[in-house]
C-alpha positions in Angstrom: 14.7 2.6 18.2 16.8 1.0 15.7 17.9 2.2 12.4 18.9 -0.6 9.5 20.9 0.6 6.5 19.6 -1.2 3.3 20.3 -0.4 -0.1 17.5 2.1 -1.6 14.8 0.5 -3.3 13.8 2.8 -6.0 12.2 6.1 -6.8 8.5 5.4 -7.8 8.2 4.1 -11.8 4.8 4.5 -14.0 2.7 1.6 -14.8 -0.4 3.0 -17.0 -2.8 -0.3 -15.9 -5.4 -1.4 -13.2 -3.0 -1.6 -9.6 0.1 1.0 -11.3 0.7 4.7 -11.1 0.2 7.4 -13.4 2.9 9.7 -13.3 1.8 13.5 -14.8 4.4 15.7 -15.0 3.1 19.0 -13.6 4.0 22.7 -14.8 5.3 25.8 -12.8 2.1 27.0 -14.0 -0.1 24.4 -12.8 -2.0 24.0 -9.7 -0.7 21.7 -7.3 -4.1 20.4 -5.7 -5.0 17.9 -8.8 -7.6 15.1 -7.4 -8.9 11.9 -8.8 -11.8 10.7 -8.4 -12.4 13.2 -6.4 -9.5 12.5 -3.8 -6.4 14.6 -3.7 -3.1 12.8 -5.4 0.5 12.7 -4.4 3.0 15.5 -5.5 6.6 15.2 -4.9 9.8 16.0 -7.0 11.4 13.2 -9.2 15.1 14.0 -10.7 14.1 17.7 -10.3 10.8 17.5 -12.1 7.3 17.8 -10.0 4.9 14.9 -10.7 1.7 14.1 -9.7 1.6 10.1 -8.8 -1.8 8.5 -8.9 -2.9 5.3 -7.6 -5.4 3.7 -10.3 -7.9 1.2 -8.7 -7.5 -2.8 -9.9 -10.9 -1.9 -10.8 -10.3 1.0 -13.2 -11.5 0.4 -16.9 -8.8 0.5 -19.4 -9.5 3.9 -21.5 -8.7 7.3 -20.7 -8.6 8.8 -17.1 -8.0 12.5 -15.9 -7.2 14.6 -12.9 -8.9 17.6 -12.2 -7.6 20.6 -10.4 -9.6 24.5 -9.8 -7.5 27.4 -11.4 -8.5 31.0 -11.6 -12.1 29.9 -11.4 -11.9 27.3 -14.0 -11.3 23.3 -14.0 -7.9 22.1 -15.3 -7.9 18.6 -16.3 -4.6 16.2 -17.3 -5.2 13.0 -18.8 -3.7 9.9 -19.5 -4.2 6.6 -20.7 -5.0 3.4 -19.1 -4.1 -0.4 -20.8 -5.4 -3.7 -19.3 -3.3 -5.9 -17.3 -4.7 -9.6 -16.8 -3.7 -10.8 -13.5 -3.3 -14.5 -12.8 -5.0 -16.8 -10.0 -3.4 -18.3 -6.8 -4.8 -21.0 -5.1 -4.0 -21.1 -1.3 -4.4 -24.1 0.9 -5.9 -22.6 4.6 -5.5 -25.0 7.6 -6.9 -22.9 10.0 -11.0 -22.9 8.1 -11.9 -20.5 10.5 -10.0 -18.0 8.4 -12.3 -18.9 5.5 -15.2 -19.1 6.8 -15.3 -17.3 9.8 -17.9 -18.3 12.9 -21.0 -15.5 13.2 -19.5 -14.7 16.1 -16.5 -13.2 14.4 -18.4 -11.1 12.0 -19.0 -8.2 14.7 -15.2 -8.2 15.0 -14.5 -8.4 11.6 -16.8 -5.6 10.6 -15.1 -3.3 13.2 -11.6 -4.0 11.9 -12.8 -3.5 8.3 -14.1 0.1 8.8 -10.4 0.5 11.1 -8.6 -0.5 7.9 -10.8 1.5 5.1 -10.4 4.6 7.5 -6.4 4.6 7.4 -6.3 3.7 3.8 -8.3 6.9 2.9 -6.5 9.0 5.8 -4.8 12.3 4.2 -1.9 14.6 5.3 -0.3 17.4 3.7 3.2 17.0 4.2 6.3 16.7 1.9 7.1 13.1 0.8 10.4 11.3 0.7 9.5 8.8 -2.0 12.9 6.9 -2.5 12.1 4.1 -0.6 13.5 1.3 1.5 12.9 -2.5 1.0 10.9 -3.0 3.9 12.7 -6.3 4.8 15.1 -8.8 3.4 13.5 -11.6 1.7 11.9 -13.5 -1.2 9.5 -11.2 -2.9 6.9 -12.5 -4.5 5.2 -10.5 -7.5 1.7 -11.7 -6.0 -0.1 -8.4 -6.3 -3.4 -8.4 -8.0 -3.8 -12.2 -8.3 -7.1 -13.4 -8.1 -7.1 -15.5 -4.7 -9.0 -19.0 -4.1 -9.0 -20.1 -0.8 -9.8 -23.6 0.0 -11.5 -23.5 -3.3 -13.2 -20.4 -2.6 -13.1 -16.9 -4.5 -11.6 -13.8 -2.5 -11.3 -10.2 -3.3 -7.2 -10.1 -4.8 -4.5 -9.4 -3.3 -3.8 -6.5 -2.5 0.3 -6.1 -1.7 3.3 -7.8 -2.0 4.5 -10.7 -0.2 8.4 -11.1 1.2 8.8 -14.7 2.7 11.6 -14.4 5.7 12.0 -16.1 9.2 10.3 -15.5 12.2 11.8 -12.4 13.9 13.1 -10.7 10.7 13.2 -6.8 11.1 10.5 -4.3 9.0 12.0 -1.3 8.4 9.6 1.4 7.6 10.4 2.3 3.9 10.1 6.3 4.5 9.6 8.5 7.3 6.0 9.1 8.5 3.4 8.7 11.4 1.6 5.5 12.7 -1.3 5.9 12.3 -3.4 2.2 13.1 -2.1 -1.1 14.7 -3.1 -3.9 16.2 -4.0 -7.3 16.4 -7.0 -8.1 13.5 -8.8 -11.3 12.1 -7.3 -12.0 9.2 -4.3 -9.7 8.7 -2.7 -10.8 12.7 -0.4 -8.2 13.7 -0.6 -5.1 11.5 0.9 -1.4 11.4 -0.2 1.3 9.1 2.0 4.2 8.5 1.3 7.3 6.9 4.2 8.9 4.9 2.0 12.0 3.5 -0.4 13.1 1.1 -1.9 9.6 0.9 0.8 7.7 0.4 0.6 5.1 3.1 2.0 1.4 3.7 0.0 -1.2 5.8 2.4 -4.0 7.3 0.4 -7.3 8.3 1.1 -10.8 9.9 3.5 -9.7 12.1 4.6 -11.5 15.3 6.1 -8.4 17.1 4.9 -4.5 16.6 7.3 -2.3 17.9 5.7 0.9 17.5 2.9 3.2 18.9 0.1 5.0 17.7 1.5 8.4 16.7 4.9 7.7 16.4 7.0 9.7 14.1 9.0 6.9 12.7 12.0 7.4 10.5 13.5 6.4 7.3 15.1 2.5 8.4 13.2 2.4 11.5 12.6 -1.3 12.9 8.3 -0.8 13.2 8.2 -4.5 13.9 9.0 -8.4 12.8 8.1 -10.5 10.6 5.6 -13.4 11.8 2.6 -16.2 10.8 0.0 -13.9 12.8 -3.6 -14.1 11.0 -4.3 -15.6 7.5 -1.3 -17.3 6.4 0.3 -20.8 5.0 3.6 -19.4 6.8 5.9 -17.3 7.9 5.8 -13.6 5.9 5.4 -9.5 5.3 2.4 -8.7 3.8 3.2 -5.0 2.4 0.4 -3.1 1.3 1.0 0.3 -0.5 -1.7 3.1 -1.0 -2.1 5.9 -3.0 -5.3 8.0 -2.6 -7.2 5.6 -1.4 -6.6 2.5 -3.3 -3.6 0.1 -3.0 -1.3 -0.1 -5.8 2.0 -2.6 -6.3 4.4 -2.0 -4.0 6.5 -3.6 -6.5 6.5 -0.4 -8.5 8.1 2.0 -5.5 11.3 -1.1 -5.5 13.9 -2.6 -8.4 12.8 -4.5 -10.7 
């Protein structure tokens, strides 16, 4: 094991749109077991105060939103308010058209890696969460969450994390302690390694050319979980760094410095 030391990259920051975070402060009097949409959210302490953080969907209609939690026999609701974000487009140049459009021979694969993936995203452990996290590697951030994705001229769902362009070889740290809990080698994300850092909070690594970790590994704050590569459904050499939050990936952008 190997342990980097990086500068911090931020406590988590709210962003009231489609892909950001609500942050609700809670009360000593409140329940701590809030859901949305009927999945449980994040609660951890922020400059001494307790906050519930919730991932809201890209999907999510601007308007108001609410959590829900059962106290004393009643239901306790919190709401806040969502505003549109418009996301922009990114057309992407695929040699490899297989990626595109894959043979009928690798749906059967791709099916089975699809239901791997949904599973860790919605996977759920009640443990404290350190959420002053690490960049995950050094490198070129790009802000490409969200964007609307063409692929040889052809529409795809949007992106879903952040992408940090670095050299072959380049050491992912895993921003926060937690457990790894899916890996492998998949279609179109290459090499990939989700960890779960509790309570639904949980970071998918993808594209890598080396994994360096194990299924069920307790892995620490700064721990090397693998390097960067050009494994999968790339133009070249990067981290793809997806970030969830009750089941839906937000910006990973909004856990780092501006």
């Amino acid at each position: 094991m190997s342990l980097y030391l990086l500068p911090a990259g931020a406590l988590p920051r709210q962003s009231l749109v489609p892909g950001g975070i609500a942050m609700i402060k809670l009360g000593p009097d409140d329940p701590r077991d809030f859901r949305f949409r009927g999945k449980p959210v994040l609660v951890a302490t922020i400059n001494g105060e307790t906050n519930a953080l919730v991932g809201l969907p890209l999907s999510l209609k601007p308007g108001e939103h609410f959590i829900e939690a059962k106290s004393a026999g009643q239901i306790r609701k919190k709401f806040f308010q969502v505003d549109d974000k418009k996301y922009t487009t990114q057309h992407i140049t695929i040699t490899d058209k297989r990626k595109v459009n894959p043979y009928a021979s690798d749906m059967e694969r791709i099916l089975a890696e699809k239901a791997r993936k949904q599973k860790a995203r919605n996977h759920y452990t009640m443990a404290p969460v350190d959420v002053d996290f690490l960049l995950p590697v050094v490198g070129t951030r790009s802000g490409s969450y969200g964007r609307r994705r063409v692929f040889n001229g052809q529409q795809r769902n949007p992106h879903s994390g952040m992408d940090i362009a670095a050299a072959s070889g380049t050491p992912i740290l895993s921003p926060s302690a937690g457990t790894v809990i899916e890996l492998g080698d998949f279609f179109f994300s290459g090499n990939l390694v989700y960890i779960d850092h509790g309570q639904g909070l949980i970071s998918m690594f993808a594209h890598l050319n080396e994994i360096d970790v194990e299924i069920g590994e307790q892995v620490k704050k700064g721990q090397v979980v693998g390097k960067v590569g050009a494994t999968g459904r790339v133009t070249g050499p990067h981290l793809h760094w997806s970030l969830g939050l009750n089941g839906t990936w937000i910006d990973p952008a909004l856990f780092l410095d501006d």
